[in-house]
Structures are given as C-alpha cells and as structure tokens.
N, C-alpha and C positions, 0 to 999 in steps of 0.2 A: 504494500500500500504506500503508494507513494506520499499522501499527504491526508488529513482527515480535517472533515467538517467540524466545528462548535457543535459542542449540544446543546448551546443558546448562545444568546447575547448577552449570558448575565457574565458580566466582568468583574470579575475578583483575584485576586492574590495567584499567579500561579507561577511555576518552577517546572524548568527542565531537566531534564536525565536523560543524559548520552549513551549509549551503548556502542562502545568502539569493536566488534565482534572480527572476527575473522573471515566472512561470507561479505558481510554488510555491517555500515552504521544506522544503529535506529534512534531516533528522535522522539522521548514522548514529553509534551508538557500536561503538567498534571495539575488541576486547582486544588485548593487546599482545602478540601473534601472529600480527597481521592478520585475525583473525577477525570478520566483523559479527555482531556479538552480535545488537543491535535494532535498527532501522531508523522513521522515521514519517514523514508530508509530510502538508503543508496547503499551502491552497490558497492564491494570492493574487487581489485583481481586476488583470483585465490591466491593460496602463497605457492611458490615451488620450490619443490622440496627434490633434494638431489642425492647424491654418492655421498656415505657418509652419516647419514642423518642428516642432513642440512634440510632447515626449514625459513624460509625469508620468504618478506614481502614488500614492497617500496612502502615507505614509510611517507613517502612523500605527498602520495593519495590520500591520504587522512585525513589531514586538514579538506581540501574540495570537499570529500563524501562529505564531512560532517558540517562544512561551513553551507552547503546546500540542503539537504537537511535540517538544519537551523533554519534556513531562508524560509525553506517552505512550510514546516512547523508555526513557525511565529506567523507567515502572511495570512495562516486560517485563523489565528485570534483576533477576536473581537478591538481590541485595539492593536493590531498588525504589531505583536511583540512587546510592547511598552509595558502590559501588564505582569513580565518575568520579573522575578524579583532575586531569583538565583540559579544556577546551572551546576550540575555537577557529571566528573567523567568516568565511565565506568571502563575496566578494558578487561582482554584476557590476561593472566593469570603468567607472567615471567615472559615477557617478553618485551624485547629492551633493543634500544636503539645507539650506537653511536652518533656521537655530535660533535660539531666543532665550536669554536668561544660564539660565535651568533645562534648556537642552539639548534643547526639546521644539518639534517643529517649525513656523514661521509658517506654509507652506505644504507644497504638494506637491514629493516629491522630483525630481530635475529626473534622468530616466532619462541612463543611457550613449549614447544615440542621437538625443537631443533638439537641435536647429539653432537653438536661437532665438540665439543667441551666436556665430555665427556670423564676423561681422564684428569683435565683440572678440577672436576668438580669431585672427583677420588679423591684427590690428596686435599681438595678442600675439608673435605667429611674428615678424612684423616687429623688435618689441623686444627680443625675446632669442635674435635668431638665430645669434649666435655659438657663447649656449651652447646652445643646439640644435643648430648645429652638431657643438659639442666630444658629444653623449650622442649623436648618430646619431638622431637624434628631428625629428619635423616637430610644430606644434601645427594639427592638422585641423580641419575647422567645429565636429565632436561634441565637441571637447577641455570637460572641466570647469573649465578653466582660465578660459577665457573667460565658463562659466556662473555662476561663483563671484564674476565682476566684476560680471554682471548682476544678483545676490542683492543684492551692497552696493548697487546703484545702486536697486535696487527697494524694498528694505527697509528702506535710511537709518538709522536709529540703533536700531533695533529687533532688525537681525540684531545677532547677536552668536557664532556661529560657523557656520561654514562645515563642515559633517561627512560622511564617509561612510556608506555602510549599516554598518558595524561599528562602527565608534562610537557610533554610536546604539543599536544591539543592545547594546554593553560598558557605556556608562550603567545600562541597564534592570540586568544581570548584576550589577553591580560598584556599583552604586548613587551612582559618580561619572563624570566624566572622564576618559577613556584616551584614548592615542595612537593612531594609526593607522600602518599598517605603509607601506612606500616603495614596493610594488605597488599600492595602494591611491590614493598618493597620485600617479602617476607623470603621471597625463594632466592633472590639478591644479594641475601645477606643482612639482614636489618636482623637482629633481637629485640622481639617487642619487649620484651621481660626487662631486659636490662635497657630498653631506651640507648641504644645504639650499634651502631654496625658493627659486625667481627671485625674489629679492627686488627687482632692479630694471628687472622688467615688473612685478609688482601695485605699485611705486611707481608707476612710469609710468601705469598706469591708476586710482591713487590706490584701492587696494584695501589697508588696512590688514594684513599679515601675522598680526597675532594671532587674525585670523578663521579664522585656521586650525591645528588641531591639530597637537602637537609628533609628530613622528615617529620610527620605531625600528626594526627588523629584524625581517621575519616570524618567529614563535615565539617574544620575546618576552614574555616572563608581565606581563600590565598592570592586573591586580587581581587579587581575589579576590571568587567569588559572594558575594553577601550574604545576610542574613538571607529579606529579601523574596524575596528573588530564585528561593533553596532553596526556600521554598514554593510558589511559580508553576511549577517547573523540574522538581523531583524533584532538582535537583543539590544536591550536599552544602554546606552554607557550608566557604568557606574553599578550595573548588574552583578551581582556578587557570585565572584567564581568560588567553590563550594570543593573537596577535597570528596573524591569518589573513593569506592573501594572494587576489587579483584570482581570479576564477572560473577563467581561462584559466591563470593559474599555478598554481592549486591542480591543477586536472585534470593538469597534466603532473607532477607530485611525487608525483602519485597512479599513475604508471605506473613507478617508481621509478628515472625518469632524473635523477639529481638531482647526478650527479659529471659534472665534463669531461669532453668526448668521448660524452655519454649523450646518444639523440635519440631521439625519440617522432613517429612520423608518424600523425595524426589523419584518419580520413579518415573522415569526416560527409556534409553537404551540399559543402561544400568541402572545399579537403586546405589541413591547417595543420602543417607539420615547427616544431617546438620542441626544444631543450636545453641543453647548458648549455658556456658556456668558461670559460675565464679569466682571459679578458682582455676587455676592453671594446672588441668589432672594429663598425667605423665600414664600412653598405655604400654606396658613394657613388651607387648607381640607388636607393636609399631605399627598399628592398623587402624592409631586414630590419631590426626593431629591437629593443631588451633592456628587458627588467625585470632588477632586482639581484635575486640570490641570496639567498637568507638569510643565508648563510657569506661574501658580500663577493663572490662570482664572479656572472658574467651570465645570462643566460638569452635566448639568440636567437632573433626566432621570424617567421617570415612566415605568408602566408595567400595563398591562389590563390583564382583566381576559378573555378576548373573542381573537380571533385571527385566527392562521390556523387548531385551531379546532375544527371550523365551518365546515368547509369539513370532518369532522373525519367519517360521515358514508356513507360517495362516497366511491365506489370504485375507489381506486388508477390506477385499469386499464382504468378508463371510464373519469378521470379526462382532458385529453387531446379532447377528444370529448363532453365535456359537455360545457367546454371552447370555443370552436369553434363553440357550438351550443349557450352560451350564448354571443357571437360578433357580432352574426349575428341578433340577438334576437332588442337586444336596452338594453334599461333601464329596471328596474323590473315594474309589474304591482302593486307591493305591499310593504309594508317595513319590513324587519326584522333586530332583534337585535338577531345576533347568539349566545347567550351569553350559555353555556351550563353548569354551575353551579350558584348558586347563589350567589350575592354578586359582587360588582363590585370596582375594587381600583384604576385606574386612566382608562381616563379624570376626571372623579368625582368618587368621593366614597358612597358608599352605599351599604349598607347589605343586603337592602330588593330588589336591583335590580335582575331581572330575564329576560330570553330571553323572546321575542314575534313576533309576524305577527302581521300585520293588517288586513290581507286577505289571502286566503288556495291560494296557487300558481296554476297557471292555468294550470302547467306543469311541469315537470322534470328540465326544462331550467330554466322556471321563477323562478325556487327553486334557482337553484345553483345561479341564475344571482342575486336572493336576498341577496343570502348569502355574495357573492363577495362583494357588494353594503353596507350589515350591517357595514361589518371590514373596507371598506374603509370612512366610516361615522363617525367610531370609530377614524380613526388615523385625521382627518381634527376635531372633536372635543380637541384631543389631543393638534395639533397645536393652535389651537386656543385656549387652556387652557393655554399655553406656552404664547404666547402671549399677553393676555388679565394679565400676570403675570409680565409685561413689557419686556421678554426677546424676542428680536430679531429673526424672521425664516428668512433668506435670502437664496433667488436663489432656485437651483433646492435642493428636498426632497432626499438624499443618501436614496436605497433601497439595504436590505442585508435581508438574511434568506428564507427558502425554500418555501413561498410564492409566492416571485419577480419572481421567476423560472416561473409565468404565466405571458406571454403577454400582457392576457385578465386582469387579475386583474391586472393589473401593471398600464394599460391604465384606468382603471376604478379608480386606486387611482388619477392618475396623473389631470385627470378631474374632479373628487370633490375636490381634492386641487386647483384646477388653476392655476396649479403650475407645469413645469417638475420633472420628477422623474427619477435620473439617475442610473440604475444599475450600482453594485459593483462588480469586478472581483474576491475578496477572502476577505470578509470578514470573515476573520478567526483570533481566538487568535493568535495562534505563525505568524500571519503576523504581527500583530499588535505590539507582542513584537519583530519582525525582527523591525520596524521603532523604535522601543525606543533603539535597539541594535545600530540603524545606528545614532543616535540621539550624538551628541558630538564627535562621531569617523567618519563619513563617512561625517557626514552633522553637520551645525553649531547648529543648531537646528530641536525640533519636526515638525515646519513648512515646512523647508526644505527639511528634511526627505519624508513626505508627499510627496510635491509638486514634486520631484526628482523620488518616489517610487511609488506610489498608482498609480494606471493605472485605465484612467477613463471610465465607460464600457456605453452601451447606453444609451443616452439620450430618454426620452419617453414623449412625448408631449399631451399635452390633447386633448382631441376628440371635437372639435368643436360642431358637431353637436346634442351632447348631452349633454353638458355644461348646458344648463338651466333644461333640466329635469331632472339632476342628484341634481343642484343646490336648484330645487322646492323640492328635494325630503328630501336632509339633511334638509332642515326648516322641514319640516314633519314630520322628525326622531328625530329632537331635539323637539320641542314641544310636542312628546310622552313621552320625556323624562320628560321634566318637568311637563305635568300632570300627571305622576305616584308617582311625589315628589322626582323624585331620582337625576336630575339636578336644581340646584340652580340658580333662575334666575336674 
C-alpha cells in the first residue's frame, strides 16, 4: 500500500514510526489513540549476498525509500504533516554501515546476517567472555561486533564511524549526529548492564571506540527535523526525532507487552515468546537472551526452530477448511513434534533434536490437528522455561504473527496454556516505533504510551472441554522429549 487515506479530518497529536526493513521501508503515522491515521512503503533492492556469507545492501537507498514515504504519509494528513509531533526509526537487528567524517557511507551496509566476520567475532566471544558471561549473551558469526572490526581493518583511516540504519536515517532528519539506542547497539558491542561498550575486546582487536556512536535509551529525543529535512519529509521542522529500537523489539512494544510479567508469543515461520522482567535473568542452556528496556528492565526473548512451518506443505487454499475440520475433530489421536530441520534452540537446545509422530495420523485432520497441537506444546514449554528461570508470565499470553490469524490454533494455544491468549491488532515495527515516537512527546512514558495507544484485540479463552486431554497430552510430549535426551530433566 503505497499510501492511506484519514479516517477523518479530526486533527490531533500524531507520530511516526519508520520501519527501515530489509524488502521495504514502511511509514505508519499513528494519532495518539492508536489510530493509523496514514500509512506508505517503498520498496528497497534486496541485499546480495555472495561467497562467503556476505550479505550487503547500498545503504545509500535509504534515505529516498524513507524520505518518500514520509512525503507520502504526511501528504494524507489532515494538515499535510504539521500535525507530527515526533518520528522514530526502527531497523533490523546488527546491521551496520561504514562512514566517512560527513557520515555518508564508503560502502555497502554490511546486512544482520552477513559471515564474512566470522572469525573476528570468535576471538571476540573469546575476549570478552566474562562479560558475556555477566549479560547472558554469546557473540555468534552474524554479530556486528566482529563486522565493525572488519570496517576498520578494511577502510584504514578513511572510516570514521561505525553506524546503524538509524543513525544514518537521524543524520538525513536532524541534519547532524545522533546517538543510537542500546537495542540497536547490543550485537555491536554495547553492555547494557554496565552502560558501555566492551571497550577491552575493540582494544584487543585494536578497533578504536570513537568509531562508534554515543549511546542512550530507546525514546530518547536526539534532535530535531530540520529545515531540509521538513521539505523532503512533509515533517514539520522542529519535529522531535525520537530514538527507535531493533525490529524484533519494536514488534513486541507494538503488542503492548511492555511491563513485567507481559509476554507476546509470535508465531510466524517460527515461534518467538518475548517480554519483559526485571531483573537481568542469566539462562545457562543459552537459549534465552535480553535487550534492555527503555525504563532500565529487560526484555527476554528466544526463538525455536519449529513454528508456522509446520503447515508449510498444506495448501494455503485448504488451510481455512482443515481448521474447521480440525475444531470439530477434538484433540489429536497422536503426538507430533513439527520440527522440520534438525536441531532445536529454544525451549531447550539441542543438535540432535528432530521432528517425530508417535503414531501415522488416522487422517488428513488428525494430521493438521497434530501439527497445530506440536507448536502449541512448543510455546507452553517455552513459558515454562521462562518461568522455571524465575521470571514472571502474568495474565493473558499477547498473540502476534500470521499464525494467530487461526481461530482454531489460537484456541488450541490458549488451552494448553491455561491461560487466555489475547490477539494483537498490529503488531508491526513502525507501530512499535510510532509508541517510542509518542514516548516523552505525546505520553510521559513507554507505559503510557502503550496503555493510551495499543488497542487490545480478542480475548481467547480456553476450551474447557479439552483442557485435560490436551493437558495429558503435553506430559506425553514432554517425556518424549526427555527420553530422546534432548530435554533436561
């Protein structure tokens, strides 16, 4: 959708959230009701990725997508832009740009997923394993930390900062230098814990620190638009640019789990539980780690290897009727673990997990109604990993990602949790960073913000009548688990 209509002409307070994504940038302005006012997206070239791992994209494209975008967002409000009162940028997740002293980039941005660093980000983990240790944090091949070694070794006296996609975006906006938020910076190297960068791993790899921007707390105000910038933008000068956080954090502030005890189960391709403590909990199988809060508390989050594609060989037109045929159905007659590669990374980890049945389904139904049944076994282990880690699940389970979009499975989580499960209206990045926009300017706080914006969508309550069969059936699932050796008991 290129650009959207008003849902009136009532003019009030509203805020943008950028979504700087890897496909495309999306633009939503949101009034301070939660309403999406406007909406726009443009397009990016994909990244290419080559020998190596190499993963890059022209960083230079950025800016256009999102300054067009802006253009055409703000020209559908009601007062053509004037009514923005802040903007904030959201990007993906470690992916980092070379720059020269004007901020503008010597090459291509080095994507979240790019290997060529692979090896430096080895003796990285090596070097600061203590305090990796102390944050519950591994530094993996993809870390930016390692890629930001490789900048200085490549670029020699030419680079001169090390930047994120929102930094580079808050330049263009603000027409100087901003900091970058501690989500942004986490896989870079930042300790949110200790309030500042491993400074002695980039010694040890002789990467000078000031290549890297000062850092600060999501929402965060880090300029204001400028003159130029209003004119490219439709935003108003004097527009308060607003400190975003990582894609993956933005999405879950976007479901308005945003106090202790609040968890969001995403179920997409994978299934990802996220939310928030308040304390800094350390898992020792390493299958759960934190971003900082904007407010100082955490945000715990794993990722599984199984999820929505377990359904990857239904047909997408038969999916609505297999659902309907597995509601009517009950519980499965068998168990499976949809897992469709090997290797499993959270609830537990293990290498040598693999899918299974315990039984050939006695039908079409009892297939899919298996498979619904696996991933919601998957996320109630989940919680239960969370918790058994002492951190708090309270109230109903936030559900976000093209999973919830069933009824039937929605109902089938809500009942092996015992728990409601509340659909999310937009869990989307640039919602997420419209509440870090409104975050200070609109509302006192992220709380606030939230409580004020995020509009809370069904409640789903568990199914009574199959409470205990679904309940016999997770002990079931989990003891298969542990006599394969692959859960710890």
């Amino acid at each position: 959708m290129s650009s959207g209509a008003c849902l009136s002409d009532d003019a009030g307070p509203v805020v943008a959230g950028v979504d700087v994504a890897t496909a495309s940038v999306r633009v939503l302005c949101v009034d301070d009701r939660g309403r999406v006012r406007t909406e726009a997206r443009e397009p990016l070239p994909a990244p290419e990725r080559g020998p190596g791992g190499t993963s890059e994209q022209d960083a230079r494209r950025w800016w256009p997508a999102v300054r067009s975008a802006l253009r055409r967002a703000t020209n559908a409000l009601p007062a053509h832009g004037r009514e923005v009162a802040a903007v904030a940028v959201s990007a993906t997740s470690g992916t980092i740009v070379p720059t020269g002293a004007d901020g503008e980039p010597l090459g291509p941005a080095l994507m979240y997923d790019d290997r060529r660093a692979a090896d430096l980000n080895a003796e990285a983990q090596h070097l600061g394993s203590e305090r990796w240790a102390a944050l519950g944090l591994s530094v993996g091949p993809t870390a930016a930390l390692g890629r930001a070694a490789w900048c200085h070794r490549t670029y020699g006296s030419r680079l001169r900062h090390v930047l994120h996609t929102p930094e580079l975006i808050g330049r263009r906006l603000t027409g100087g230098p901003v900091p970058v938020d501690w989500s942004h910076a986490l896989k870079t190297g930042y300790d949110a814990r200790a309030g500042e960068w491993a400074h002695e791993v980039f010694a040890a790899l002789d990467v000078p620190v000031g290549l890297l921007p000062a850092v600060q707390a999501p929402g965060t105000a880090a300029g204001v638009v400028g003159a130029e910038a209003s004119a490219a933008t439709g935003l108003p000068v004097g527009c308060s640019v607003r400190l975003g956080m990582t894609d993956g954090c933005a999405g879950q502030l976007a479901t308005g789990a945003v106090e202790p005890g609040r968890f969001v189960g995403v179920l997409g391709t994978t299934y990802v539980l996220k939310g928030v403590s308040t304390d800094l909990v350390h898992d020792p199988a390493g299958a759960l780690y934190s971003h900082r809060h904007p407010d100082g508390w955490w945000l715990p989050g794993g990722a599984s290897n199984t999820g929505g594609e377990a359904l990857a060989d239904v047909d997408p037109g038969r999916l609505v009727e297999l659902d309907r045929a597995a509601r009517r159905r009950g519980p499965a007659s068998f168990l499976r673990y949809p897992l469709r590669r090997d290797g499993e990374r959270f609830p537990f980890v293990s290498g040598a997990a693999h899918g299974f049945a315990t039984a050939s389904a006695q039908d079409e139904t009892d297939a899919h109604r298996a498979a619904l049944e696996g991933v919601a076994f998957v996320e109630r282990l989940a919680v239960e990993r969370v918790e058994e880690l002492g951190i708090p699940v309270s109230g109903a389970l936030h559900a976000a990602g093209g999973g919830s979009r069933s009824p039937v499975w929605t109902a089938i989580r809500a009942t092996v949790l015992d728990r409601p499960v509340r659909l999310v209206e937009r869990a989307e990045t640039a919602y997420g960073a419209a509440l870090l926009a409104a975050t200070g300017t609109l509302y006192e706080d992220l709380r606030a913000s939230a409580a004020a914006m995020v509009r809370p969508g069904e409640l789903v309550e568990p199914v009574a009548v199959e409470r205990a069969a679904l309940d016999d059936a997770y002990q079931r699932f989990r003891a298969e688990l542990r006599e394969r050796g692959w859960l710890d008991t």
